[in-house]
N, CA, C and O of each residue as an XYZ file, in Angstrom:
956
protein
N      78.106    114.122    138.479
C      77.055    113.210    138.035
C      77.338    111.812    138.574
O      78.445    111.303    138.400
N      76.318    111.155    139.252
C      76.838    109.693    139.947
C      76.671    108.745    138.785
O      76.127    109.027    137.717
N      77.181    107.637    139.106
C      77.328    106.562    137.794
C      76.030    106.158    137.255
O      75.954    106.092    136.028
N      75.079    105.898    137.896
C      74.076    105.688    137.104
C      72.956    106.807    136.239
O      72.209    106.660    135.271
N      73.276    107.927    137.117
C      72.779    108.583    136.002
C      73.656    109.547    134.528
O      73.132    110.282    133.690
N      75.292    109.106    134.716
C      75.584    109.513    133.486
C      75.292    108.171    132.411
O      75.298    108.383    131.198
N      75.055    106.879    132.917
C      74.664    105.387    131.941
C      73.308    105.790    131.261
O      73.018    105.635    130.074
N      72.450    106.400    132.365
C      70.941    106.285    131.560
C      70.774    107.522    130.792
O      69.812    107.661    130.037
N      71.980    108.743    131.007
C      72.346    110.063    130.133
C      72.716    109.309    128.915
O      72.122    109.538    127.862
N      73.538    108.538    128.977
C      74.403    108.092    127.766
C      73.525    107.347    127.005
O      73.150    107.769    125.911
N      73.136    106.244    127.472
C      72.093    105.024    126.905
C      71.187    105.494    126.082
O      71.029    105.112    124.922
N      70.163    106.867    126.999
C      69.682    107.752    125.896
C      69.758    108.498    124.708
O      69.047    108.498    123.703
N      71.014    109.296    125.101
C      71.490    109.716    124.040
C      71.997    108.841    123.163
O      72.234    109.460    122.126
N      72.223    107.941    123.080
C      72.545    107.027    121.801
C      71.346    106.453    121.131
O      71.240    106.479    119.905
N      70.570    106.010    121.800
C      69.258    105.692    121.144
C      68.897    106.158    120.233
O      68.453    105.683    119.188
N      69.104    107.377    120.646
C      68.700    109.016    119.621
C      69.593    108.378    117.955
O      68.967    108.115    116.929
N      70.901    108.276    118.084
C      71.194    108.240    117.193
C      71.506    106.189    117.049
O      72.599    105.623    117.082
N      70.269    105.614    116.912
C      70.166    104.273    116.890
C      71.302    103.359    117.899
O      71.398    102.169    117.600
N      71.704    103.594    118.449
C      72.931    102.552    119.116
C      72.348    101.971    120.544
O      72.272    102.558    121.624
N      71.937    100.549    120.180
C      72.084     99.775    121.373
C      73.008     99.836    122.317
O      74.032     99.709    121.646
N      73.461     99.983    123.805
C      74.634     99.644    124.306
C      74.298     98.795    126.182
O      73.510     99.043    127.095
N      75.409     97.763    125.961
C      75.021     96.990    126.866
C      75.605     97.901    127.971
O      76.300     98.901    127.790
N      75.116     97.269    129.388
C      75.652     97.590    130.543
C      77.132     97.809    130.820
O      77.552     98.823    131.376
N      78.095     96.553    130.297
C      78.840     96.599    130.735
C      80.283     97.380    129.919
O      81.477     97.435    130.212
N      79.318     98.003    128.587
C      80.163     99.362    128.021
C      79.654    100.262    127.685
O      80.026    100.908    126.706
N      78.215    100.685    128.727
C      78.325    101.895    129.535
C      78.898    101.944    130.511
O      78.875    103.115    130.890
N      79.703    101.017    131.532
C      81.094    101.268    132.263
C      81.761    101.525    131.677
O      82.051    102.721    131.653
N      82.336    100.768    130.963
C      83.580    101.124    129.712
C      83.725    102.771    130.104
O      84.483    103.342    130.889
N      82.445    103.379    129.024
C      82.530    104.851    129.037
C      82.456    105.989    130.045
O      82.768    107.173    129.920
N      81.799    105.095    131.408
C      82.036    105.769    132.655
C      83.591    105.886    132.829
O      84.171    106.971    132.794
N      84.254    104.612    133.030
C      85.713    104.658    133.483
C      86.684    105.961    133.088
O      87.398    106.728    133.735
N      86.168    105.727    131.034
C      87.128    106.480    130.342
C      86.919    107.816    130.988
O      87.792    108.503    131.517
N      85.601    108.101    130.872
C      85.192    109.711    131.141
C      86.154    110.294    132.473
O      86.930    111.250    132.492
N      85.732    109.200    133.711
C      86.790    109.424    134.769
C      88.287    109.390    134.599
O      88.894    110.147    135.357
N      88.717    108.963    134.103
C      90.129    108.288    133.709
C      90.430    110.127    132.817
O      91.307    110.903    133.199
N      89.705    110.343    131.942
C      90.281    112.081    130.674
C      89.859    112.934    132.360
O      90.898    113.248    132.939
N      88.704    113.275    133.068
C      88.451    114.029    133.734
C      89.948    114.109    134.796
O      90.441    115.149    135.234
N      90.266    113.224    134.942
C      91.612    113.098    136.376
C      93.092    113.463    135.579
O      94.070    113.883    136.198
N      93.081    113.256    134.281
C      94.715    113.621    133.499
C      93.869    115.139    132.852
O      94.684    115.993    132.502
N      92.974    115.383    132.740
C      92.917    116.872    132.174
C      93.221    117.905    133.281
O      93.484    119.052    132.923
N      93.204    117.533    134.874
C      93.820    118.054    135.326
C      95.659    118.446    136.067
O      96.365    119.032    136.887
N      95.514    117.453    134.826
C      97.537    117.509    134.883
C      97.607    118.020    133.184
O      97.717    119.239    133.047
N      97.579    117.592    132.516
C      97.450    118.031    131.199
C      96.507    118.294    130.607
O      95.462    117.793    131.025
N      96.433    119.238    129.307
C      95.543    120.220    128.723
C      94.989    118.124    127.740
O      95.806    117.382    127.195
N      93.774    117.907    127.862
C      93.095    116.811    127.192
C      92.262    117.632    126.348
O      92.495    117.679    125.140
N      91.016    118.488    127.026
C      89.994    118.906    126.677
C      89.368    120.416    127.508
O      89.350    120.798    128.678
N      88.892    120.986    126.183
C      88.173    122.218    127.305
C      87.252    121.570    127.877
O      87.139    121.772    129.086
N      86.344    120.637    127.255
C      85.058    120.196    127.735
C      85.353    119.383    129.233
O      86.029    118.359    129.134
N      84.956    119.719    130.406
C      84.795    118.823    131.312
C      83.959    118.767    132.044
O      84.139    118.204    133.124
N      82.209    119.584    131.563
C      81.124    119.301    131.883
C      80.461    117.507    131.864
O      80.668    116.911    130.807
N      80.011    117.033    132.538
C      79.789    115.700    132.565
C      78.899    115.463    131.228
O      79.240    114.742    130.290
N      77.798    116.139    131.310
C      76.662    116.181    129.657
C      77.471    116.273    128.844
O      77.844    115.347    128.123
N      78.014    117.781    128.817
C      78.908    118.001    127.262
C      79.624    117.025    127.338
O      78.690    116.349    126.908
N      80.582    116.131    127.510
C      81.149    115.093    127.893
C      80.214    114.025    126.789
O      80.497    113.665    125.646
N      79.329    113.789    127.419
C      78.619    112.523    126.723
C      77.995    113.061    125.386
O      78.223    112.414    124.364
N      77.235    114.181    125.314
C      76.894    114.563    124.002
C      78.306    115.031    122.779
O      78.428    114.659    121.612
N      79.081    115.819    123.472
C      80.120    116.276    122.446
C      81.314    115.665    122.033
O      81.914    115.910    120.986
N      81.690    114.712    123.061
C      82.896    113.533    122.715
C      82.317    112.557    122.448
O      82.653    111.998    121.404
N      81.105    111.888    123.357
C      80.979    110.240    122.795
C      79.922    109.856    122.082
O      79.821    108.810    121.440
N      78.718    111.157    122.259
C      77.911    110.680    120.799
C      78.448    111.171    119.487
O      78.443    110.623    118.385
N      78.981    112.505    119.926
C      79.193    113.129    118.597
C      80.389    112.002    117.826
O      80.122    111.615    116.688
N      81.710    111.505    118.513
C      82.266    110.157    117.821
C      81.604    109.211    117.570
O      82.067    108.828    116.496
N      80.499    108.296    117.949
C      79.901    107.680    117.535
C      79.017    107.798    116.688
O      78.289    106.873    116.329
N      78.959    109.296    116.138
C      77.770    109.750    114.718
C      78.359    108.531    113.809
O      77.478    107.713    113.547
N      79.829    108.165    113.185
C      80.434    107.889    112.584
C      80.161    106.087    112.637
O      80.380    105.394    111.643
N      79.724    105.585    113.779
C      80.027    104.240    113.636
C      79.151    103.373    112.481
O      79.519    102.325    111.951
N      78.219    103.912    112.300
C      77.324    103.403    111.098
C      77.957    102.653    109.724
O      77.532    101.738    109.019
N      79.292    103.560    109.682
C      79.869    103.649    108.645
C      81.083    102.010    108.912
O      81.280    101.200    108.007
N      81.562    101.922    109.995
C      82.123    100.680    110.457
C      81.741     99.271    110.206
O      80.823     98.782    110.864
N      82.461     98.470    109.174
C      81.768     97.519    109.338
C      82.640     95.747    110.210
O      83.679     95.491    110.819
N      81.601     95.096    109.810
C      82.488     93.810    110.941
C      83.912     93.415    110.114
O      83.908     93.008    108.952
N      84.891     93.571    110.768
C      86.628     93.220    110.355
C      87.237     94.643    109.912
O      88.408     94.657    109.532
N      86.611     95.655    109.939
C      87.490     96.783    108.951
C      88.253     96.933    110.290
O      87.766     96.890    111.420
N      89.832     97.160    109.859
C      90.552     97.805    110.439
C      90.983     99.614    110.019
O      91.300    100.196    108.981
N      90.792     99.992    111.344
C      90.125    101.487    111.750
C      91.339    102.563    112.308
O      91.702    102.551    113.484
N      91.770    103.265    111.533
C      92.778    104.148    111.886
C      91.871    105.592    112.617
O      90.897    106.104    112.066
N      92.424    106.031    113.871
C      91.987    107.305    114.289
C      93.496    108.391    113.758
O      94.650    108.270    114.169
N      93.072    109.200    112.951
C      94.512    109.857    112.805
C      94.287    111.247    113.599
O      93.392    112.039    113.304
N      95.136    111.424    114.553
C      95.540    112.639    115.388
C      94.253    113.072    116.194
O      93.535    114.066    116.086
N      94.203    111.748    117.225
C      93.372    111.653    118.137
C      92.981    112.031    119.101
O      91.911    111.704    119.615
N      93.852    112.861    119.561
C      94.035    113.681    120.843
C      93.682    112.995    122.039
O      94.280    111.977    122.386
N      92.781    113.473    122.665
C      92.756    112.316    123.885
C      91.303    110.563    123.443
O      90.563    109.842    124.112
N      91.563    110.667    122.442
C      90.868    108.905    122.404
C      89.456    109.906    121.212
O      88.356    109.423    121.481
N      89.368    110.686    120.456
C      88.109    110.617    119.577
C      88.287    110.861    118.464
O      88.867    111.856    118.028
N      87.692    109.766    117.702
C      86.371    109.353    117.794
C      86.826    108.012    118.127
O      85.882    107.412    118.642
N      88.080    107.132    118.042
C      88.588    106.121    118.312
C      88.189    105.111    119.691
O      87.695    104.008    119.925
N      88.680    106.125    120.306
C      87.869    105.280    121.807
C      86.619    104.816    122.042
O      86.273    103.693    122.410
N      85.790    106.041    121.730
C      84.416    105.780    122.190
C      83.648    104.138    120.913
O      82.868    103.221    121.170
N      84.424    104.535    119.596
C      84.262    103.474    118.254
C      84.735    102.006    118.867
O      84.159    100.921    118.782
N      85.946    102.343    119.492
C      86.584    100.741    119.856
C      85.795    100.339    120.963
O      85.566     99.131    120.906
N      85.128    101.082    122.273
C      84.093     99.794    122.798
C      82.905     99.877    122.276
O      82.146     99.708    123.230
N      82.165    100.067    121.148
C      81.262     99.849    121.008
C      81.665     98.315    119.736
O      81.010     97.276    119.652
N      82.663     98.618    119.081
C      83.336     97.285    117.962
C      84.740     96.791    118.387
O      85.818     96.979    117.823
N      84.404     95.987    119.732
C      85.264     95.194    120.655
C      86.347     94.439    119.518
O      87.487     94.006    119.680
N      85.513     94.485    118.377
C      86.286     92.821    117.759
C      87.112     93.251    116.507
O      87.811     92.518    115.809
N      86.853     94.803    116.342
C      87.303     95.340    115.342
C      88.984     95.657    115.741
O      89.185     95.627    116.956
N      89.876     95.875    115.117
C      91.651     96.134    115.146
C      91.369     97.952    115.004
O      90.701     98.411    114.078
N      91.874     98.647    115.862
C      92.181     99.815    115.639
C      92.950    100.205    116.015
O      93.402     99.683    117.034
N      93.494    101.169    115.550
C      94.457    102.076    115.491
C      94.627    103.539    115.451
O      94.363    104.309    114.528
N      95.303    103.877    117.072
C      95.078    105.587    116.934
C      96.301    105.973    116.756
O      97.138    105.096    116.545
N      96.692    107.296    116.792
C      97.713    108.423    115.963
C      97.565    109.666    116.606
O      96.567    110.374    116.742
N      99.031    109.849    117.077
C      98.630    111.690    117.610
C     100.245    111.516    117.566
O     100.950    110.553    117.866
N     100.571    112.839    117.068
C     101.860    113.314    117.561
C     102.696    113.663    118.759
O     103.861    114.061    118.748
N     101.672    113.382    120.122
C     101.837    113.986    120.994
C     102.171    112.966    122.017
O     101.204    112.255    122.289
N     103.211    112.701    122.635
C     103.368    111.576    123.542
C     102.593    111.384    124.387
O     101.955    110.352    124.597
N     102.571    112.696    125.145
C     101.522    112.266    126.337
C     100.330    112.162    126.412
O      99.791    111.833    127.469
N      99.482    112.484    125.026
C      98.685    112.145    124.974
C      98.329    110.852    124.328
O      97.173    110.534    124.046
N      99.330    110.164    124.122
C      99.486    108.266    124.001
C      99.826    107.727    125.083
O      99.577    106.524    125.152
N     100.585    108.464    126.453
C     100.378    107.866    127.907
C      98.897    107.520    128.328
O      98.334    106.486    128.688
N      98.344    109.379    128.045
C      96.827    108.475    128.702
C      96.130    107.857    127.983
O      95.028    107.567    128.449
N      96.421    107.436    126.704
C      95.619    106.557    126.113
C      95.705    105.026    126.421
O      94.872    104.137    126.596
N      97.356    105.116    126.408
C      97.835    103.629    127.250
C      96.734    102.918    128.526
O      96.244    101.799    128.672
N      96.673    104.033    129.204
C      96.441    104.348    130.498
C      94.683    103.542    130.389
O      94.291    102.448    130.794
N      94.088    104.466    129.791
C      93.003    104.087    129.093
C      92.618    102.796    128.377
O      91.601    102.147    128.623
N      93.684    102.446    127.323
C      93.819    101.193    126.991
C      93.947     99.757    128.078
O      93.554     98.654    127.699
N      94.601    100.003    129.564
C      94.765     99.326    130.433
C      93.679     98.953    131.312
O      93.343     97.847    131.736
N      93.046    100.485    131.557
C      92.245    100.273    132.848
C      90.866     99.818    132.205
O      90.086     99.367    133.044
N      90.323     99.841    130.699
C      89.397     99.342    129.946
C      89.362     97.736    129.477
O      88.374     97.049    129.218
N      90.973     97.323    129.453
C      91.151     96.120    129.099
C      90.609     96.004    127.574
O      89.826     95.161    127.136
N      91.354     97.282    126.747
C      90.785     97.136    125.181
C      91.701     96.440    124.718
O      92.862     96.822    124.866
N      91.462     95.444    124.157
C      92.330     94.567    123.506
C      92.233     94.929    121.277
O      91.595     95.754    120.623
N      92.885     94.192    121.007
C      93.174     95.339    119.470
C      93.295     96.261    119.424
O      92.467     96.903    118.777
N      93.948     96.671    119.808
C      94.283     98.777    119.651
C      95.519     98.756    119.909
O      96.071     98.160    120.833
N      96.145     99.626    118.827
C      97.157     99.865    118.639
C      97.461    101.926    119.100
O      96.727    102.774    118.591
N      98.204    102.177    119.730
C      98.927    103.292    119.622
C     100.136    103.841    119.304
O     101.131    103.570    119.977
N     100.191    104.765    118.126
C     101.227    104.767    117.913
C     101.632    106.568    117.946
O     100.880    107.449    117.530
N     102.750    106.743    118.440
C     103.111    108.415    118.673
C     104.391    108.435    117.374
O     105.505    107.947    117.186
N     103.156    109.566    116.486
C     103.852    109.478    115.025
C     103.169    110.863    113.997
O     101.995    110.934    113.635
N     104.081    111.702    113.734
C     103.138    112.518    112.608
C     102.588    111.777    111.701
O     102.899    110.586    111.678
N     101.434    112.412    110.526
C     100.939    111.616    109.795
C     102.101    111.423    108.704
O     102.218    110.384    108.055
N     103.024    112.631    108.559
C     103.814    112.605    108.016
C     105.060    111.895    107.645
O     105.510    112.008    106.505
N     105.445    111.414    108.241
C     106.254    110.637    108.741
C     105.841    109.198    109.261
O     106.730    108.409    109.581
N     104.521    108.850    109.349
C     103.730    107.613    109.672
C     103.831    106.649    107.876
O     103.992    105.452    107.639
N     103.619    108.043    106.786
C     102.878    107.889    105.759
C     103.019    106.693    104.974
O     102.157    105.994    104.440
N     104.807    106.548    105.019
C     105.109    105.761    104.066
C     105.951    104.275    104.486
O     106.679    103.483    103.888
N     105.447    104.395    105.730
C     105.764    102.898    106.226
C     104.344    102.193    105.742
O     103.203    102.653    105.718
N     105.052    100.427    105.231
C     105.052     99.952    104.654
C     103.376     99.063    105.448
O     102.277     98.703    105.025
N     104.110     99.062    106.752
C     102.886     98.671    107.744
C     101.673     99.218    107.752
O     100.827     98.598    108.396
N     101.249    100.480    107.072
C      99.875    101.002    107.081
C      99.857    101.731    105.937
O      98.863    102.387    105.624
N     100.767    101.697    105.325
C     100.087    102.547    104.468
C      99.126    101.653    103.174
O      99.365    100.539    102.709
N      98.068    102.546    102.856
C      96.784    101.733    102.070
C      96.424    100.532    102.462
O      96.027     99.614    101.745
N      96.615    100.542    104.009
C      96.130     99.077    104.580
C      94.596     99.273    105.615
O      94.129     98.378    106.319
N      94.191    100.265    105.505
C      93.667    100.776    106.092
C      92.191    100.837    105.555
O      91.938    101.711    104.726
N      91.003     99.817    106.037
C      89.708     99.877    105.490
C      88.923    101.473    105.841
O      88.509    102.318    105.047
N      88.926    101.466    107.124
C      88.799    102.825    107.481
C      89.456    104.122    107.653
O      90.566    103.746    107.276
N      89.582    105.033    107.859
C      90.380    106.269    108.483
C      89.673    107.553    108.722
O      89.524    108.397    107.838
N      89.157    107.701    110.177
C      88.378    108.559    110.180
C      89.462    110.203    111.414
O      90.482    110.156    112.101
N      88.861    110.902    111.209
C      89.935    112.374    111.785
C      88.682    113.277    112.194
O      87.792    113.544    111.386
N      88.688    113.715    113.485
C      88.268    114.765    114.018
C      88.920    116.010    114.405
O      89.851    115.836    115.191
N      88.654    117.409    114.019
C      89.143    117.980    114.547
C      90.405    118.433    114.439
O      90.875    118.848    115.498
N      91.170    118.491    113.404
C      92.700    118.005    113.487
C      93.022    119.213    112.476
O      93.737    120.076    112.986
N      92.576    119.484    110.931
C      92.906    120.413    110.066
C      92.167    120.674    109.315
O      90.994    120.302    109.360
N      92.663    121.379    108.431
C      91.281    122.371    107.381
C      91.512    120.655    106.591
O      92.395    119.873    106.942
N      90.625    120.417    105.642
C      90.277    119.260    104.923
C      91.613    118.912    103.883
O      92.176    117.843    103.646
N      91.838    120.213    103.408
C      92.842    120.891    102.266
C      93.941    119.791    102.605
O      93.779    118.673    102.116
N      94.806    119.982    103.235
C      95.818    119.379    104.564
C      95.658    117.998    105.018
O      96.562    117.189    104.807
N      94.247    117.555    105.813
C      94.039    116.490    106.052
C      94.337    115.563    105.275
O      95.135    114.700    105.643
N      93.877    115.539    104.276
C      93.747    114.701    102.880
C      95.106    114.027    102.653
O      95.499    112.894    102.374
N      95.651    115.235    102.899
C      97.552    114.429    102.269
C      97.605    113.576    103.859
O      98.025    112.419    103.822
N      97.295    114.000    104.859
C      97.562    113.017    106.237
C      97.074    111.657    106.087
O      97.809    110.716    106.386
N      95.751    111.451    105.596
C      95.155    110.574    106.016
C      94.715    109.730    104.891
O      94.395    108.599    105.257
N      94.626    109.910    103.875
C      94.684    109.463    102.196
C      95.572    107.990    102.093
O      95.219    106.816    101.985
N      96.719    108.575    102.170
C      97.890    107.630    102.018
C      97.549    106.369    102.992
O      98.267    105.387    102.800
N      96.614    106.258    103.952
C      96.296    105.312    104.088
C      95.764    104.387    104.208
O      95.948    103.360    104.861
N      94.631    104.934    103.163
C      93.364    104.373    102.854
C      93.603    103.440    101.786
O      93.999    103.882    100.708
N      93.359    101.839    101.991
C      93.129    100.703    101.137
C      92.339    101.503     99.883
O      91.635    102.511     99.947
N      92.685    100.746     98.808
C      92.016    101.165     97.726
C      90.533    100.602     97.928
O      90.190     99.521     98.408
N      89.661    101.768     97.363
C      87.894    100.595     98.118
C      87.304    101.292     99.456
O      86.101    101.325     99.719
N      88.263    101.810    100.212
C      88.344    102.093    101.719
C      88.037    103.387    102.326
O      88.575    104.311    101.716
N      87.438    103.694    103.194
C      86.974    105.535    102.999
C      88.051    106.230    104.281
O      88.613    105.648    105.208
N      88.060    107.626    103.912
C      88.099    108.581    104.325
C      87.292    109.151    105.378
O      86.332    109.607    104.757
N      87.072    109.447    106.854
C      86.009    110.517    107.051
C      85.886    111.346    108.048
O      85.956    110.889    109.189
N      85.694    112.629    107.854
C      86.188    113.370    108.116
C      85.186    114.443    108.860
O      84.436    115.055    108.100
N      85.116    114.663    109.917
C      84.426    115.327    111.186
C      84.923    116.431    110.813
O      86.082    116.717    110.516
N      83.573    117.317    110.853
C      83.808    118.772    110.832
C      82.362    119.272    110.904
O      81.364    118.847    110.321
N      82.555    120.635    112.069
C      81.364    121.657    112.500
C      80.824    121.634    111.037
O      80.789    120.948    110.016
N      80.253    123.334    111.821
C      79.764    124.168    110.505
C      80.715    124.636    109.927
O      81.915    124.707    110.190
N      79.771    125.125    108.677
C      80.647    125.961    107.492
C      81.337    124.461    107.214
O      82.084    124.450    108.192
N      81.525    123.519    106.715
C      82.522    122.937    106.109
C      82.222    122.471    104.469
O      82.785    121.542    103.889
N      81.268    123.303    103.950
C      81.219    123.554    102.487
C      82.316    124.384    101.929
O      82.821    123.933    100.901
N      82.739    125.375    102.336
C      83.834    126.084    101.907
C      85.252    125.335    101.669
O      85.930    125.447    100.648
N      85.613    124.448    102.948
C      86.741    123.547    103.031
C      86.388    122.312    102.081
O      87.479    121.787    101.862
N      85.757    121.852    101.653
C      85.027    121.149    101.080
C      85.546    121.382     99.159
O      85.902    120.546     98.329
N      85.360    122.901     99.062
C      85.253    123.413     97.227
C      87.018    123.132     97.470
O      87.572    122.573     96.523
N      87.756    123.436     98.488
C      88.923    124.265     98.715
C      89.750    122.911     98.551
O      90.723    122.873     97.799
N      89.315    121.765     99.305
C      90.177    120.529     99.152
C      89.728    119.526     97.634
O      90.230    118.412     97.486
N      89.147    119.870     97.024
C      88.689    119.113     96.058
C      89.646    118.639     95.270
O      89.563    117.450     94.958
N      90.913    119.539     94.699
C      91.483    119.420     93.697
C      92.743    118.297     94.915
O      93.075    117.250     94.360
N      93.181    118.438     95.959
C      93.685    117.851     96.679
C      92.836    116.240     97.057
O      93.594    115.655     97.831
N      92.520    116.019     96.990
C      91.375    114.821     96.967
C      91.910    113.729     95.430
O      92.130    112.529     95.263
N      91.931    114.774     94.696
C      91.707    113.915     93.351
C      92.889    113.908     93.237
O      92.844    112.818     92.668
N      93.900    114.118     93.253
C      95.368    114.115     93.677
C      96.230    112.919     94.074
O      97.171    112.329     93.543
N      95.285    112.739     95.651
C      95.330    111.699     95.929
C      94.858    110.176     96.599
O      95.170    109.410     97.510
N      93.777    110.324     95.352
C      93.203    108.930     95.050
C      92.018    108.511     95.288
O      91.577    107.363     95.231
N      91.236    110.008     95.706
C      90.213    109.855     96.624
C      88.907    110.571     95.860
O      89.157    111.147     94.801
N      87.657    110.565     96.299
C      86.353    111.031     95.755
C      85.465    111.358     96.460
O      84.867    110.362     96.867
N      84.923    112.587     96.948
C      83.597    112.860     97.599
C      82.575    111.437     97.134
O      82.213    111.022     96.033
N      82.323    110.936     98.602
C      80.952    110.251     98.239
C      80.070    110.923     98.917
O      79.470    111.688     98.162
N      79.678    110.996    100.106
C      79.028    111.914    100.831
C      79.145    112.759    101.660
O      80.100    112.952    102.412
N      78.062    113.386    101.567
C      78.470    114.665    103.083
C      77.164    114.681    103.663
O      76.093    114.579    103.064
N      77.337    114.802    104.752
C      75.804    114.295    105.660
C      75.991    115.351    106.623
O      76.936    115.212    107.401
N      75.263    116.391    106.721
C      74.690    117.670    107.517
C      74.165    117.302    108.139
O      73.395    116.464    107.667
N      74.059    117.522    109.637
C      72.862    117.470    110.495
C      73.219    118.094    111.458
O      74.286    118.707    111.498
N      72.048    118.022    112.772
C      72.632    118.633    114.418
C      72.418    117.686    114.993
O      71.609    116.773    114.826
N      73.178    117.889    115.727
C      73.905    116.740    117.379
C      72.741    116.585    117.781
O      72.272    117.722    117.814
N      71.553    115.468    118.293
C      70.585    114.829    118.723
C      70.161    116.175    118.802
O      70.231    116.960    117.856
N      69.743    116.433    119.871
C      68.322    117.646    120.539
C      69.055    118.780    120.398
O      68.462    119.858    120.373
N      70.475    118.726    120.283
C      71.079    119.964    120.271
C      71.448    120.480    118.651
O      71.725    119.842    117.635
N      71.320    121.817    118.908
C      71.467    122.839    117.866
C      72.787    123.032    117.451
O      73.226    124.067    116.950
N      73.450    121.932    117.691
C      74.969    121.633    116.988
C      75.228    121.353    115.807
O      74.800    120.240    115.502
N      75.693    121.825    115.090
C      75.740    121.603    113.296
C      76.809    120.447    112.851
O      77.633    121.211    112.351
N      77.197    119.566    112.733
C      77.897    119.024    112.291
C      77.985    118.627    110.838
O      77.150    119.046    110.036
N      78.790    117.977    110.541
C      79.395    117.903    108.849
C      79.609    116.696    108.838
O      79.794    116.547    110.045
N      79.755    115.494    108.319
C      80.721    114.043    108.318
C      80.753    114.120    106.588
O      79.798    114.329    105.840
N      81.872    113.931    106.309
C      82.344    113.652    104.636
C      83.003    112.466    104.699
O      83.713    112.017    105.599
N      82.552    111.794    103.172
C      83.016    110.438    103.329
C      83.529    110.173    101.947
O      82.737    110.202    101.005
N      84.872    109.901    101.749
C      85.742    110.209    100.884
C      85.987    108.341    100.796
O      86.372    107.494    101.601
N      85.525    108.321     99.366
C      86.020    107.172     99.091
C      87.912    107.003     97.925
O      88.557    107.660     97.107
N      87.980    105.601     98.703
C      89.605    106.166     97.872
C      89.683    104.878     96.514
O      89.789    103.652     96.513
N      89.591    105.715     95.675
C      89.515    105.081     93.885
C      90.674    104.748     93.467
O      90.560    104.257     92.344
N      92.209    104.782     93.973
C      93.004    104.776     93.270
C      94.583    104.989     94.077
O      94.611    105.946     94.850
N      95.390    104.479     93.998
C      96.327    104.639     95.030
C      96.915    105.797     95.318
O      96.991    106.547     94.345
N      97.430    106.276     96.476
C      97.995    107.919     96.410
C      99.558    107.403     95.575
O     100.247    106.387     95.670
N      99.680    108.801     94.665
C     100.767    108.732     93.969
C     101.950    108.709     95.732
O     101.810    109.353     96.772
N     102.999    107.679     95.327
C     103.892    107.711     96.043
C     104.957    108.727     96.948
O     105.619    108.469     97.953
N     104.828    109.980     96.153
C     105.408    111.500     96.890
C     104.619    111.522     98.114
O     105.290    111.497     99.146
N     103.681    111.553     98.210
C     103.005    111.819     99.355
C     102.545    111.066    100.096
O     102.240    109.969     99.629
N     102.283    111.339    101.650
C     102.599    112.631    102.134
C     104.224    113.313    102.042
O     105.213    112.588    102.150
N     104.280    114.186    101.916
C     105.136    115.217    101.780
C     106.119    115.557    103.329
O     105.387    115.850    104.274
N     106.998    115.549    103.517
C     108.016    115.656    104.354
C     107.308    116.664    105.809
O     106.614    117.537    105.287
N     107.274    116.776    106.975
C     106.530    117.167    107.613
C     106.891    118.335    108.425
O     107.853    118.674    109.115
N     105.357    118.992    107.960
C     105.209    120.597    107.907
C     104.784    121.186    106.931
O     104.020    122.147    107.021
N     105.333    120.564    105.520
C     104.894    121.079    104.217
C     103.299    120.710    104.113
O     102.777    121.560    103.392
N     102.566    119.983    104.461
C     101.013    119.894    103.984
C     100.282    121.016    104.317
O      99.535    121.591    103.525
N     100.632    121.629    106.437
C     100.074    122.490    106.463
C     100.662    124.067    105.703
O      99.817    124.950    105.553
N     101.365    124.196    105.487
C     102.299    125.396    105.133
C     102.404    125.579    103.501
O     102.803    126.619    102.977
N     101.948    124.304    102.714
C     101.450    124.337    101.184
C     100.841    123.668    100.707
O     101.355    123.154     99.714
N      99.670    123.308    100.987
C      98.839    122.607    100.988
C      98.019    122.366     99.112
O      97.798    123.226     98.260
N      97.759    120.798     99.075
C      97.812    121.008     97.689
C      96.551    121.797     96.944
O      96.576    121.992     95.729
């Protein structure tokens, strides 16, 4: 796809889901796209490396979420894999502080990488389980936002990403279909720690017959201090 017609692919498709975007970060998202397309062929980034699926399934579908962003929240991506929903969120809220998370080194090289050749300034990367992230002093409940794609059943998530939600501050949490079931299943884990279904917003991906889920977990109350739990135990006993 040549550069201008993945901008007026993209430009469109955001419209769809209300988002203005200037010219010069629909480059932004050209670069990145080039930048994951050239390291997915040294390392496993993504199955997706259709140019469309590309723009509909990584950067609108992360940007379903930005609505929820507001001006100053500082924005944790927890276990980001190659930059979503984080990346595509940080150039559209240049001015916002974020912060991504993956356990995986090299996939914080190409984010570096990414971070450089974009010139994103506020963003933080850090190569860290959530587990072991949890109870430093530096993020934990400092966190206005914390949003997770993709990463675990909800059950699980919760103890990851909880602990670092400001009291006041949401949760939210990307997931296909079916995520009513994960939903009954994490409830009692939720209230645990500190947190409350506020919404869940069903819909499909613009024109496409994609089902998505976004839950938005507000956090009422501080996570009791045990948790997160030593790492391995969330997925392996989940509360």
């Amino acid at each position: 796809m040549i550069e201008e017609e993945f901008k007026k692919n993209l430009s469109v498709e955001l419209d769809k889901i209300n988002i203005e975007i200037k010219e010069e970060k629909l480059q932004l998202f050209y670069e990145y796209m080039k930048l994951l397309l050239d390291w997915n062929e040294k390392i496993n980034l993504t199955a997706i490396t259709d140019e469309k699926e590309i723009i509909l399934k990584h950067f609108v579908d992360s940007l379903t979420i930005n609505r929820y962003i507001k001006k100053e929240d500082i924005v944790m991506d927890m276990g980001t894999g190659a930059g979503f929903p984080g990346i595509p969120l940080k150039i559209i809220n240049s001015d916002n502080h974020f912060i991504l998370v993956d356990s995986l080194n090299k996939r914080i090289n190409f984010l570096a990488e990414v971070k450089e050749k974009l010139k994103l300034e506020k963003l933080d990367l850090l190569h860290s389980r959530a587990e072991d992230l949890g109870n430093n002093v530096e993020y934990r409940e400092k966190m206005d936002v914390v949003a997770s794609r993709a990463v675990a059943n909800l059950r699980t998530l919760t103890e990851y990403t909880l602990p670092f939600v400001k009291k006041g501050g949401i949760f939210i949490s990307m997931k296909g279909p079916n995520a009513q079931e994960e939903i009954e299943l994490a409830k009692n884990a939720i209230e645990i720690l500190g947190g409350k279904i506020e919404k869940v917003e069903n819909f499909k991906l613009t024109d496409n017959y994609i089902e998505r889920n976004i839950i938005v977990i507000r956090k009422e109350k501080e996570t009791p201090r045990k948790y997160p739990r030593k790492a391995g135990i969330p997925i392996k006993q989940p509360l």
